[in-house]
N, C-alpha and C positions, 0 to 999 in steps of 0.2 A: 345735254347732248353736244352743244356746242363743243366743253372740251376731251368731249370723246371723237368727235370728228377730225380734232387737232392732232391728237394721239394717234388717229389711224393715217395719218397723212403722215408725222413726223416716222411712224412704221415704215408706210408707202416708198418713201425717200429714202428711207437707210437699204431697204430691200433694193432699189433699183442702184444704188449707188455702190453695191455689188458687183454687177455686173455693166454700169456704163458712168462713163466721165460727168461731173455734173454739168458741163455746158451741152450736153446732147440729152439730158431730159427736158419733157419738155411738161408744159401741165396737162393737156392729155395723159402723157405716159403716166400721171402722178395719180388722174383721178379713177384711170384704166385700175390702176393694180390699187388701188383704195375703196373702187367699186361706188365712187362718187360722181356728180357731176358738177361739170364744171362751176356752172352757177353757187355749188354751195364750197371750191376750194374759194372764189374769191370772193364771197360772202365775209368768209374766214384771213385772209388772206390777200394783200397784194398782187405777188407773185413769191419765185420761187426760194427768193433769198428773204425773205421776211419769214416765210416759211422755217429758216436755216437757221435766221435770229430767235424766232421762237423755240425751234428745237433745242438749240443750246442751252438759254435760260433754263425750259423746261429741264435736262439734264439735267443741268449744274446745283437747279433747286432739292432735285432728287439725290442726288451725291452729296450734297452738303446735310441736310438733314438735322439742323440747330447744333451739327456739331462746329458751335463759329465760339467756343471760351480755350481760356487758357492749358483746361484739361484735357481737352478736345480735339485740338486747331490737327492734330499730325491726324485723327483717325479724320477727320475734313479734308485736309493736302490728298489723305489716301485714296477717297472716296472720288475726289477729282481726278488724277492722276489712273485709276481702277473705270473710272466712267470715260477717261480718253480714252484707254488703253480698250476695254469692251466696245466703243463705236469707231475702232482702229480706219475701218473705210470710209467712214461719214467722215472723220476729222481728218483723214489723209487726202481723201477726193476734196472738201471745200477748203482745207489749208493750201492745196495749190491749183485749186479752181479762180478763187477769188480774192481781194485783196489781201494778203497776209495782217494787213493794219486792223481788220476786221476780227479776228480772229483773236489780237493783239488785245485789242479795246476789250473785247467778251472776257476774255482771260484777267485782264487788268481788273474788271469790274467784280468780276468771281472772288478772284483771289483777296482783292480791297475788302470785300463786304467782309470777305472771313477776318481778313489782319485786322481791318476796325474795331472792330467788336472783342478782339483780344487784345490788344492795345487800348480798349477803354474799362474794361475788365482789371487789366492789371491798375490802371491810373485809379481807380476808386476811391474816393480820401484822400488823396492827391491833389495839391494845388496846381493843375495846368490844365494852360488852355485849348478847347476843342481843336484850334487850328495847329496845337505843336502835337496834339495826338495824331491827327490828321496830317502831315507830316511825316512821323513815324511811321503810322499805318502806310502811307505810299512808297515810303525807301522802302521797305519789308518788301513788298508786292514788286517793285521793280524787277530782285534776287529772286523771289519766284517763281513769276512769270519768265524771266531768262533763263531758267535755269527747265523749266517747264518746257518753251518754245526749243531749247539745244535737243531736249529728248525727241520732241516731236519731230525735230528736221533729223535729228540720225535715224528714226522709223520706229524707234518706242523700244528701243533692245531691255536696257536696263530694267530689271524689275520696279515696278516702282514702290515698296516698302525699303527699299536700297536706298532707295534717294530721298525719301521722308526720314527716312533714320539720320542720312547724312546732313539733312536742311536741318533735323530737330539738335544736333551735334552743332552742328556750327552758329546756332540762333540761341543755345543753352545761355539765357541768363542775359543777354544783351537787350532785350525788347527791354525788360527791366529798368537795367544801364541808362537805355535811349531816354524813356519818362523820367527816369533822377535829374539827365542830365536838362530836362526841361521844367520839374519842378522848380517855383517861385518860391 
């Protein structure tokens, strides 16, 4: 029950975030249109930005989907990029509700877990070390997440299979490169 409660609250908030800014909801209004009471949002819950950190996660785990290997990582980018673009008002109302560094760090962490794991992927039988993968995986993630955050602040225009095409284009064969150039 508990994370079906979460579910209907992280509903609750996408629904109200329709129709109002998120510094004028409040948790009333959250457990109103959730049909909860209060006792059990913060049972669950802080307040209303923990709430926001949860939601994300939860997306991001749903849109990623173990697509995090080498064969995978663009239909991953997709699924990210397809999960911003479908909660268009939640990540437009809390990108400039609240800190943008917030939002930053979420994305950093998303995008990292994906790059990792195809950055250790490709090193297999490879002599180098955790921390030159780890390395790699973050310059990756930097290019991403910027190139993610430009979409998001011009309002999501470009399709985003446009833009995994152009990241999977210009990334062809360098992640590769990067672990040669750190194999021992």
């Amino acid at each position: 029950m508990s994370q079906a409660t979460k579910i209907i609250l992280e509903q609750s908030l996408k629904e109200l975030l329709l129709t109002k800014p998120l510094n004028k909801i409040t948790i009333s209004d959250l457990t109103e249109v959730a049909g909860i009471s209060r006792m059990t949002f913060y049972y669950h819950f802080q307040d209303i930005y923990e709430l926001i950190e949860w939601t994300c996660q939860h997306d991001a785990q749903k849109a990623l989907k173990g697509k995090k290997t080498y064969d995978t990582w663009q239909e991953g980018m997709l699924n990210i990029f397809n999960a911003v673009l479908a909660n268009k008002p939640f990540v437009m109302n809390v990108y400039n509700s609240i800190s943008k560094e917030q939002i930053e760090n979420y994305l950093y962490t998303l995008v990292y877990n994906l790059l990792y794991d195809v950055v250790d992927e490709l090193a297999q039988g490879k002599n180098i070390a955790t921390d030159d993968k780890e390395k790699i995986a973050h310059f990756y993630k930097y290019a991403f997440v910027g190139i993610m955050l430009d979409w998001v602040r011009s309002g999501m225009k470009q399709k985003p299979e446009d833009i995994v095409v152009h990241l999977s284009v210009m990334i062809h064969g360098s992640m590769e490169r990067s672990i040669m150039n750190f194999v021992k």
